[in-house]
TIMARDO-22493 format. One line per 10 residues: number of its first residue (from 1); their letters; for each residue x, y, z of N, C-alpha, C. Coordinates in pm, whole numbers, plus 32768, in hexadecimal, padded with zeros to 4 digits. Example, Ala and Ser with C-alpha at 12.3 -4.5 7.8 and 13.67 -1.06 7.14 Angstrom:
BEGIN
1) as) 8527,7DC7,830C,84CE,7E3E,830C,8528,7EB6,830C  8505,7F1F,82C4,8557,7F96,82CA,850A,8003,8313
***
This chain:
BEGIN
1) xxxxxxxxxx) 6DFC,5C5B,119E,6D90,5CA3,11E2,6D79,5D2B,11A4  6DF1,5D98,1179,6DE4,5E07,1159,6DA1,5DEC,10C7  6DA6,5D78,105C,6D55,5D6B,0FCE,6CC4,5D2E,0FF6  6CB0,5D16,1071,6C1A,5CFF,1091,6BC9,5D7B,10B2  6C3A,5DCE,10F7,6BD9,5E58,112F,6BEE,5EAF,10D2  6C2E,5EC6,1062,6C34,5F0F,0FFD,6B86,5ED8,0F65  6BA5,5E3B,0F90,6AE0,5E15,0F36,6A7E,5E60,0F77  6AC6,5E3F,1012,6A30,5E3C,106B,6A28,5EE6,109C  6A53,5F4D,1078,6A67,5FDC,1051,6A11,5FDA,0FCD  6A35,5FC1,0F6D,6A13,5FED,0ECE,6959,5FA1,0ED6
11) xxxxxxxxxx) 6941,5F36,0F14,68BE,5F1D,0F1C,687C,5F5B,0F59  6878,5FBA,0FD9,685D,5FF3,1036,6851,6071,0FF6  68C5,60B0,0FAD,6873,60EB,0F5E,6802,6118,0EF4  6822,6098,0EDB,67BA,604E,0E3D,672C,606B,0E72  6723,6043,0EE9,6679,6032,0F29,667E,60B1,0F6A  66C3,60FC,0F7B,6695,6188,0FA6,6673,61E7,0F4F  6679,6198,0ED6,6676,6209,0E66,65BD,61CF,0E18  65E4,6136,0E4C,654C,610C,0E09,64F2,6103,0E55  650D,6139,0EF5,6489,617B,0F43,6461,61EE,0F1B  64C0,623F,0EE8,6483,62CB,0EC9,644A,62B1,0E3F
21) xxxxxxxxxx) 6453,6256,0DE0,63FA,6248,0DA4,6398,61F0,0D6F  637B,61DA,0E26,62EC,6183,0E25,631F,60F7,0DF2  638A,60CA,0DDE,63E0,6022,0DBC,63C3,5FE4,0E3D  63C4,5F5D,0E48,63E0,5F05,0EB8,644B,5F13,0EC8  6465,5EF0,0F50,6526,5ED0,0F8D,652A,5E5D,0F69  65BF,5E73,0F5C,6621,5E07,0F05,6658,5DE0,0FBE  6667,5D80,0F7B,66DE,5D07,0FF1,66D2,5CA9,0FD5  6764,5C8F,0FEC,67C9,5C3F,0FAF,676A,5B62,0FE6  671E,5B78,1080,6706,5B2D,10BD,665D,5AE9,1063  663A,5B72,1037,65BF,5B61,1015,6583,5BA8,0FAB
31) xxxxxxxxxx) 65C9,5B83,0F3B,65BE,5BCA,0EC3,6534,5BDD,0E51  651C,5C4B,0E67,649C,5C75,0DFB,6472,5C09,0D79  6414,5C05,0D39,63A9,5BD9,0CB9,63B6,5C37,0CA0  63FC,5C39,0C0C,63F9,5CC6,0BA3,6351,5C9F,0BA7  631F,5D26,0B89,629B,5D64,0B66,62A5,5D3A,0AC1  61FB,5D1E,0A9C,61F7,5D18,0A0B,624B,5D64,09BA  625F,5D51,0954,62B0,5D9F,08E7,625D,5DFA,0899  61DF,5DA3,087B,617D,5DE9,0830,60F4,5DF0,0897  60DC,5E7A,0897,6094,5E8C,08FF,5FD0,5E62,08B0  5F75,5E48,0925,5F0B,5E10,0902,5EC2,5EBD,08C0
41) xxxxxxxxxx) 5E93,5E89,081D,5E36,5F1C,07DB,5DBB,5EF9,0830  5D51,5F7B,086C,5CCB,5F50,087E,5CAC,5F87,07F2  5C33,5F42,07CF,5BF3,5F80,0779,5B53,5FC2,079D  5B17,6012,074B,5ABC,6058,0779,5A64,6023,06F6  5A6E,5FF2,0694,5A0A,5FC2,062A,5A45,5F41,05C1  5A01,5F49,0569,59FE,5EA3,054B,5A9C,5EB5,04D0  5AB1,5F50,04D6,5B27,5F65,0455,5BC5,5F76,04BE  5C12,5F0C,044F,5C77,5EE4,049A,5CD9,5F85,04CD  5CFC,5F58,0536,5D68,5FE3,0550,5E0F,5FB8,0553  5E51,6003,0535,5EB6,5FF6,051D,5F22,5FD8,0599
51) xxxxxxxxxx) 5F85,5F88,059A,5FB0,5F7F,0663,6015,5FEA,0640  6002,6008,0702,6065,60A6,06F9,60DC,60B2,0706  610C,602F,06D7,6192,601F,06C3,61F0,5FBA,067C  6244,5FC6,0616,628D,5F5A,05B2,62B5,5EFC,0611  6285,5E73,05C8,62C9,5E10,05FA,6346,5E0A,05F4  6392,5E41,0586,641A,5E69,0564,6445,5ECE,05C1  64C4,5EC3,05F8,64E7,5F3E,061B,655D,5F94,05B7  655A,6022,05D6,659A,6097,0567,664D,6064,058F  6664,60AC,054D,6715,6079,0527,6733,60E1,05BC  66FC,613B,05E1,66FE,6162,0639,6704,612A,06D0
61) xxxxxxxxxx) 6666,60E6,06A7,6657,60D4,0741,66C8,604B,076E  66EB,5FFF,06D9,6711,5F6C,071E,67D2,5FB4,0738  67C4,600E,0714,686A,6048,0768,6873,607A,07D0  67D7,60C2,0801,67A1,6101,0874,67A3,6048,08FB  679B,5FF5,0881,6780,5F7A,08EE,6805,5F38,092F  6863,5F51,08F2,68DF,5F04,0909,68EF,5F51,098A  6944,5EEB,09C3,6985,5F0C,0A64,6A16,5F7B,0A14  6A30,5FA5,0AB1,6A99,5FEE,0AA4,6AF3,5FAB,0B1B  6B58,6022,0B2E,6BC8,5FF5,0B79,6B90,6043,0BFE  6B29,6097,0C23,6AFA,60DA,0C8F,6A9C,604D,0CB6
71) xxxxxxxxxx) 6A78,6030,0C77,69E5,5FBF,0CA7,6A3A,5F5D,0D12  6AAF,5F33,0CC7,6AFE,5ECD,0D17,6B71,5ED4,0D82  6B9B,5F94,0D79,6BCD,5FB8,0DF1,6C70,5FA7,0DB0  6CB0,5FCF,0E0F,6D59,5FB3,0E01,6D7C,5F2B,0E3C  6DCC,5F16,0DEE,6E3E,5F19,0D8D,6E13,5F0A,0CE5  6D8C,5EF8,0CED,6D7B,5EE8,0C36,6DA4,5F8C,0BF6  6DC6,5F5E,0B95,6DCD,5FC7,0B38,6DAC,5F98,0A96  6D95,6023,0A4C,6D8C,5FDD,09CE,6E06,5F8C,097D  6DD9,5F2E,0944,6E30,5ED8,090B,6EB2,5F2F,08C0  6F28,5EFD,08CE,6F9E,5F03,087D,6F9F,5EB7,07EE
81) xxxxxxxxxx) 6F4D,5E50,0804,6F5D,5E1F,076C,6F59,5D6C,07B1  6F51,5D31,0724,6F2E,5C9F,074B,6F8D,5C6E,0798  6F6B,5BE1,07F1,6FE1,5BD7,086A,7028,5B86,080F  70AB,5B45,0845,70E1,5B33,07E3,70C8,5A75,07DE  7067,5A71,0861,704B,59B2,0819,6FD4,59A3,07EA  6FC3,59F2,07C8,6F4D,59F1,0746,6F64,5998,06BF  6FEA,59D2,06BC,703A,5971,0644,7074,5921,0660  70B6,58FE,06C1,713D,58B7,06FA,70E7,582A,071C  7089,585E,0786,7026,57EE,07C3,6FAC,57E8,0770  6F4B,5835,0778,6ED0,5831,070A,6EC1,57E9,06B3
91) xxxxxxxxxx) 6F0C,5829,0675,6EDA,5824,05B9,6F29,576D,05DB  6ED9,56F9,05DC,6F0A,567B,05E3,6E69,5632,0590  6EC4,55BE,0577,6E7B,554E,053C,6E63,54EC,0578  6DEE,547E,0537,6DDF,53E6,059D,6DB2,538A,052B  6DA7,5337,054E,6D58,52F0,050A,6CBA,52CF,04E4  6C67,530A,056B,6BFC,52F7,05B1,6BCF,5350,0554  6B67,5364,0508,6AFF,53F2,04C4,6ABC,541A,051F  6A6D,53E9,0576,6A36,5445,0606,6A99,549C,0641  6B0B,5468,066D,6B75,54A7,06B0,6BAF,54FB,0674  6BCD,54E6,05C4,6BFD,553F,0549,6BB4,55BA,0551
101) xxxxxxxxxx) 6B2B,55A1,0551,6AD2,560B,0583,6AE3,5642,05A3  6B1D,561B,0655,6AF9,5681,06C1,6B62,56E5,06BC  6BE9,5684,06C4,6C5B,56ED,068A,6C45,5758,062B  6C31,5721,05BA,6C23,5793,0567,6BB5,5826,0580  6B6D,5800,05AF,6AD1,5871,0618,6B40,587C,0672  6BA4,5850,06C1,6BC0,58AE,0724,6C3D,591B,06D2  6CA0,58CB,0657,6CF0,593E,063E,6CB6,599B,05E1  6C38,5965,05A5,6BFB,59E4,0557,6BD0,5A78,059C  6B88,5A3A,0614,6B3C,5A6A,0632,6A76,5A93,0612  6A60,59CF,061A,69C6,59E8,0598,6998,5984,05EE
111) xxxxxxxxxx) 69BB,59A1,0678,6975,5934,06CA,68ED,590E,06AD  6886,597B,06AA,67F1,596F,065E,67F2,5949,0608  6846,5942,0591,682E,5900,0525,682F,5965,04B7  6864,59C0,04F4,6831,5A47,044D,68B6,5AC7,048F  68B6,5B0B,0410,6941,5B90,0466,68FC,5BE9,04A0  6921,5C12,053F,68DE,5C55,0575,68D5,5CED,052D  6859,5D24,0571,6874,5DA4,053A,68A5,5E29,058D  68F7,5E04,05F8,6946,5E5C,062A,6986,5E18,06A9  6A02,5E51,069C,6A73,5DE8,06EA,6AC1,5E32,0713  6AD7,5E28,07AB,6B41,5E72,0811,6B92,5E25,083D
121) xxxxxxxxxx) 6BFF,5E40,086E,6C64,5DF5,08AA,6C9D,5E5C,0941  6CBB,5DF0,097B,6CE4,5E31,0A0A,6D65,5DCF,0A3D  6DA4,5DFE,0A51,6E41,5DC3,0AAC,6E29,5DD7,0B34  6E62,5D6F,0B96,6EA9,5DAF,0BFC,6F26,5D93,0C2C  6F7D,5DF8,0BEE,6FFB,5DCB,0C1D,704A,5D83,0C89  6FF1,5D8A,0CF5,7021,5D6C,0D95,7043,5CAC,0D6C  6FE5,5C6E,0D07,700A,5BF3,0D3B,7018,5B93,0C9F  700D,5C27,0C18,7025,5C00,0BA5,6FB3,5BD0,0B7D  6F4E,5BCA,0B76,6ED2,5B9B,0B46,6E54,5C27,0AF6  6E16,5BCC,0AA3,6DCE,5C22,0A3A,6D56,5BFB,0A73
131) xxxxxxxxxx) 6CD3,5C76,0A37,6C85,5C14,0A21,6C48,5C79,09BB  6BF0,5C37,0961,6BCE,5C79,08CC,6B33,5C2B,08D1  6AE6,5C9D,08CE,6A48,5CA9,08AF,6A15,5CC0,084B  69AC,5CA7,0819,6994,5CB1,078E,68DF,5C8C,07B3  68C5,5D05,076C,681F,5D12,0770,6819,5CD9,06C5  6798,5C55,06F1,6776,5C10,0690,6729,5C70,0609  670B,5C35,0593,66B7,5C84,0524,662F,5BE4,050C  668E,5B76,052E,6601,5ACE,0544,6573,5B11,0545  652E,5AE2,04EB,64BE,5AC6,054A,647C,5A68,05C6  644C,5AA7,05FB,6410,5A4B,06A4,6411,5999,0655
141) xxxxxxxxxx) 63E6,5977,0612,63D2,58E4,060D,643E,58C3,05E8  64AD,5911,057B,6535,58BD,0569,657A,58B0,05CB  6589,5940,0637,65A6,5930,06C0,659C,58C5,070D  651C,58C5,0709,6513,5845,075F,652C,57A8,0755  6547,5781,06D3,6559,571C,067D,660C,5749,0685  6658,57AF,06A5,66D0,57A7,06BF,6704,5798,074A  66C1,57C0,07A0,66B0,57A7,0823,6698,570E,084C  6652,56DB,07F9,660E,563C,081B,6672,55EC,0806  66EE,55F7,078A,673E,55BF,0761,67CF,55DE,07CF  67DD,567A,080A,682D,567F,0843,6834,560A,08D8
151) xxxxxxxxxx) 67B9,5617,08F1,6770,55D9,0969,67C6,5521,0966  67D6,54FF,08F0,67D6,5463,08D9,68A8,5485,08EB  68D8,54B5,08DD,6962,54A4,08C9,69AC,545A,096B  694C,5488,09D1,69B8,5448,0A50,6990,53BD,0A2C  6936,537B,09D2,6921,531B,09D1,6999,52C0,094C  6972,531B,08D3,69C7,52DA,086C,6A55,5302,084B  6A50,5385,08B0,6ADC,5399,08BE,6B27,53B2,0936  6B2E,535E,0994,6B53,534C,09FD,6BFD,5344,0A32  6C31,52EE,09B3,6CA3,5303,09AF,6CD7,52C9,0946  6D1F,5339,090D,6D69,52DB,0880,6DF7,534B,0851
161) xxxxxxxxxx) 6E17,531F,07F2,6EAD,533F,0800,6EAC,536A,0759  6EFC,53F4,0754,6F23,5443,06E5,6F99,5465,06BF  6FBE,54CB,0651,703B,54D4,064F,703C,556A,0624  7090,55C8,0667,7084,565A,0666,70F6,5660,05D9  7108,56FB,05FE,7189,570A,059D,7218,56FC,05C3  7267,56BF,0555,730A,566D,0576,72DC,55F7,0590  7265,5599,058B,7225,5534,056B,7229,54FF,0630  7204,555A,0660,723A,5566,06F8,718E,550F,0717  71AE,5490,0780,7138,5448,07A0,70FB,549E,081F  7080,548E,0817,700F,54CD,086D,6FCE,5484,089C
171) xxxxxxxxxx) 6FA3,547F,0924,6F6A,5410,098E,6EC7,546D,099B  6E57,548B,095A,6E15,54CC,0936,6DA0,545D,09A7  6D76,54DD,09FA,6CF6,5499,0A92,6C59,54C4,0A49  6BD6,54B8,0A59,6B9D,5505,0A66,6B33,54FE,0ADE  6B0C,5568,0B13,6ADE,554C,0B8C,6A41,557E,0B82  69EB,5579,0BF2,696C,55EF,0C03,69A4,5664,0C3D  696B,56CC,0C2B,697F,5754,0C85,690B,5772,0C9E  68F5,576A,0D75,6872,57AC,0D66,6866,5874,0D4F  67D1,5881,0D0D,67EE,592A,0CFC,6766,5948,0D4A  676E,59C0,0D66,671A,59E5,0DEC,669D,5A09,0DAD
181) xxxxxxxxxx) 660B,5A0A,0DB2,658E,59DF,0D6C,6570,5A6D,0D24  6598,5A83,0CD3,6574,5B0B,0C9A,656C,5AFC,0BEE  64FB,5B1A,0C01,64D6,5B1A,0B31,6472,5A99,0B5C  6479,5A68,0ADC,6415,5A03,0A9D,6425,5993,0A6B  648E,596E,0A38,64FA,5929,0A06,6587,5936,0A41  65CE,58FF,0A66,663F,58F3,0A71,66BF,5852,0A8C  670C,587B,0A83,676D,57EA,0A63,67F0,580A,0AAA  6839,57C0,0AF7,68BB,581B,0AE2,6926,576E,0B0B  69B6,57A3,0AD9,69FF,573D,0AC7,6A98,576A,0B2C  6ACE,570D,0B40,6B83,5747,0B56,6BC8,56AC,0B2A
191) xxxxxxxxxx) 6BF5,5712,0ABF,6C5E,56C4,0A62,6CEB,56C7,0A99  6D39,5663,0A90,6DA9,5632,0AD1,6E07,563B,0A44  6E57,5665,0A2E,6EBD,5647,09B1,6F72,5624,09FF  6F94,55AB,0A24,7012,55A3,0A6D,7074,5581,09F6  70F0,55AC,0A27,714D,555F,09D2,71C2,5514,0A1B  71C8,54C6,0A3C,71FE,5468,0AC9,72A2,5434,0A7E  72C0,5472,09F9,7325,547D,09E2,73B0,54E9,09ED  7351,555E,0A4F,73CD,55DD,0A89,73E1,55A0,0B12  7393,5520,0B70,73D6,54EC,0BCC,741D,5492,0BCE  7409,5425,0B4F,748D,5415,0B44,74F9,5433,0B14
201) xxxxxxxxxx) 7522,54B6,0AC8,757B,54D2,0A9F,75BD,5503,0B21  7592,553D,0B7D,75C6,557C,0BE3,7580,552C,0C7A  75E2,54BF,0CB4,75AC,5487,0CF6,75C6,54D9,0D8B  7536,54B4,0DD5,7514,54F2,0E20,74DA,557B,0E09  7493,5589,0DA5,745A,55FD,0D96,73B9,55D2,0D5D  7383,564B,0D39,7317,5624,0D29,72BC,5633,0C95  7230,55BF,0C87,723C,55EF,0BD5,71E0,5679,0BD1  71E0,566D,0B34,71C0,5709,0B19,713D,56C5,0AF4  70B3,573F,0B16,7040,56FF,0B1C,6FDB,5782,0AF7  6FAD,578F,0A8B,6F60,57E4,0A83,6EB1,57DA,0AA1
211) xxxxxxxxxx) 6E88,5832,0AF6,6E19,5817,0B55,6DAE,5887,0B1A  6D59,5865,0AC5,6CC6,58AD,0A96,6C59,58AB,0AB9  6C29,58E9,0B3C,6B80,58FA,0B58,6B3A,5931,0ACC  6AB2,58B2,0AA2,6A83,5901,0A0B,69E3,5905,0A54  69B0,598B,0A07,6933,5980,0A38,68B2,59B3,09C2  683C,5989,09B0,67D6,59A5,092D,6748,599B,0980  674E,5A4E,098F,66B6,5A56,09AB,6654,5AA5,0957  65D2,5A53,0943,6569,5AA0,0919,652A,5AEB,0974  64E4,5B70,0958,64B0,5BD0,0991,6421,5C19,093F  63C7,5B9B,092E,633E,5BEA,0904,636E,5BC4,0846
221) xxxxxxxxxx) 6363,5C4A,0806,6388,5C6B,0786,642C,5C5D,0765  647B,5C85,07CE,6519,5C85,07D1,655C,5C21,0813  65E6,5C07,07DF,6630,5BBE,0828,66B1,5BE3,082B  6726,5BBB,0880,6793,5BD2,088A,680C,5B75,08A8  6866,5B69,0898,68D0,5AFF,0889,694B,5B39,08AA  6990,5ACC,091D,6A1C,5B1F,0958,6A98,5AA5,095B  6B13,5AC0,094D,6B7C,5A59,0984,6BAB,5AC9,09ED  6BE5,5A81,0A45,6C32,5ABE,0ABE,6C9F,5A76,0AD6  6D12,5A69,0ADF,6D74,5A1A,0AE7,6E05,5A55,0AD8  6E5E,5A00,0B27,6EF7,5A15,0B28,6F61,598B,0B5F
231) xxxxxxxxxx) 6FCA,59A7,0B39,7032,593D,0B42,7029,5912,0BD6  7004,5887,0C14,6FE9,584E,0C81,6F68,5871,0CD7  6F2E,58E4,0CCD,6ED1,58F0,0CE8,6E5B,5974,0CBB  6DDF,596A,0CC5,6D80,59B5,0CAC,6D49,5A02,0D17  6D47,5A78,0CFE,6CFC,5ADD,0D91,6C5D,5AAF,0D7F  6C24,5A4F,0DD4,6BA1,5A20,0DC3,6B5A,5A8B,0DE3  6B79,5AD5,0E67,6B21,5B3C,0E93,6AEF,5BD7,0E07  6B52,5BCB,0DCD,6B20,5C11,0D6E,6AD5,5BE6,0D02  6AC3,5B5D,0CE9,6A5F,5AF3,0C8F,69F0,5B26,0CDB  69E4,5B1C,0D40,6946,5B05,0D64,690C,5BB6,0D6F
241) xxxxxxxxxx) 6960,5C11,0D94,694D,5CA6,0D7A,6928,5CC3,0CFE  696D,5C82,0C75,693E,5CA6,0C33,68C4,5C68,0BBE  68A2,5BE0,0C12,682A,5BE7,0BDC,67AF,5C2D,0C26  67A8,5C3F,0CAA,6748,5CA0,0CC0,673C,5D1E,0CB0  67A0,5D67,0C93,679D,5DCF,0C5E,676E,5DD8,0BBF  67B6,5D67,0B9C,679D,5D8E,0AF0,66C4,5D89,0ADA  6690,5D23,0B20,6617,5D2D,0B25,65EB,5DB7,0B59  6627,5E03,0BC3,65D7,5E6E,0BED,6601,5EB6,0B70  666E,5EB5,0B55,668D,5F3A,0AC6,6637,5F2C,0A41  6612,5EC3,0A52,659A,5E92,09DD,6510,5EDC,0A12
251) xxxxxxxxxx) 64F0,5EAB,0A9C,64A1,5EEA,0AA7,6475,5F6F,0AA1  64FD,5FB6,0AD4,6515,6039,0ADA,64F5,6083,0A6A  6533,6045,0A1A,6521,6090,095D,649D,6065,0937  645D,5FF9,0947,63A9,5FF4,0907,6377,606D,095C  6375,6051,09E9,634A,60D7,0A32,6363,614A,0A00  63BA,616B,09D6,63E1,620B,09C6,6391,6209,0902  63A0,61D0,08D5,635C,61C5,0828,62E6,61B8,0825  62A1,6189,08B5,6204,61C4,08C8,61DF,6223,08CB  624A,6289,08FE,624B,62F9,097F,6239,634F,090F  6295,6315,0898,628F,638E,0830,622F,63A0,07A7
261) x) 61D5,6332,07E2,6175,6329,0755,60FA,637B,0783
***
């Protein structure tokens, strides 16, 4: 209860800050449509005008876009460094090339399909789980053509079986995740990675299971891409915080790069 009222604090602030500047309220129940990315030019004659703002965003603004550890409240903090089943569990193989795929986009981190161009990481110690964001550099159509493909995996990868490192077998799920209607595009997954061989080594105990909420939303011109995950389980409530936030922070930064032209 106290990691629900610590989201439901940090959102409450979020929308008190984007009434004062003229933003819609955020909630969690009924989550905003990012606003265009590229706003509509009028024109006044038949000679083209220039739009008043890069479809690209500055190395600036897409660091201005990443979440922080305030957006999501306590217990996050900034990352210590990669968790440590990144390697242990992650970094695994299959046989499947769809599934080879997905693994590999989740330990790269290139879920979109390309290296993002700015990437945060956030811990929260309370229950051992990461989650690492990464604002896309895609363009909107590869986006979405990576999104379309993510979309097909509860189907072709539903369940199949890998092998981590120490050639350790992996009972690998994939599921749907619903994500709350915000952006333009979006996809989201929770990946199951078990290894049903630490219960039996130790009977009566339980296996070791690494649990990843993944999520890929487009937003107009921008997009963004997150894993959230930890050993047995994933803080969902912070999956869905931070895709509506990450859309308002998108929005937030086109808004303010208007403000300044």
């Amino acid at each position: 209860m106290a990691r629900t009222t610590h989201l439901a604090s940090a959102l409450v602030l979020g929308t008190v800050a984007a009434v004062t500047t003229g933003c819609a309220t955020l909630g969690l129940e009924h989550p905003p449509t990012a606003a265009p990315a590229t706003p509509t030019v009028e024109r006044t004659s038949a000679r083209p005008t220039a739009p008043a703002t890069s479809p690209v965003l500055s190395e600036a603004q897409a660091r201005a876009a990443l979440l922080t550890p305030s957006d999501l409240g306590a217990p996050w903090t900034p990352t210590q460094g990669a968790a440590t089943w990144r390697d242990g569990i992650l970094k695994a193989t299959t046989t499947s090339p769809d599934c080879q795929k997905l693994l590999d986009a989740l330990y790269s981190d290139e879920l979109l399909g390309a290296p993002a161009r700015a990437v945060v990481g956030l811990d929260d110690p309370d229950v051992g789980a990461q989650l690492r964001y990464q604002l896309s550099g895609a363009r909107p159509a590869d986006v979405d053509r990576q999104v379309a493909w993510l979309r097909t995996m509860p189907q072709k990868c539903a369940r199949f079986a890998a092998r981590a490192t120490g050639d350790t077998v992996l009972d690998a799920q994939v599921a749907e995740l619903p994500l709350p209607e915000a952006g333009d595009v979006r996809q989201g997954l929770r990946v199951t990675l078990t290894i049903w061989a630490t219960a039996e080594k130790n009977p009566g105990g339980d296996p070791t299971a690494l649990t990843l909420d993944v999520a890929a939303v487009r937003a107009g011109q921008d997009a963004f891409a997150f894993t959230n995950g930890g050993l047995n389980d994933a803080p969902n409530a912070a999956t869905q915080a931070a895709v509506q936030l990450g859309v308002r922070r998108l929005a937030d930064v086109r808004q303010q790069g208007k403000a300044q032209i």
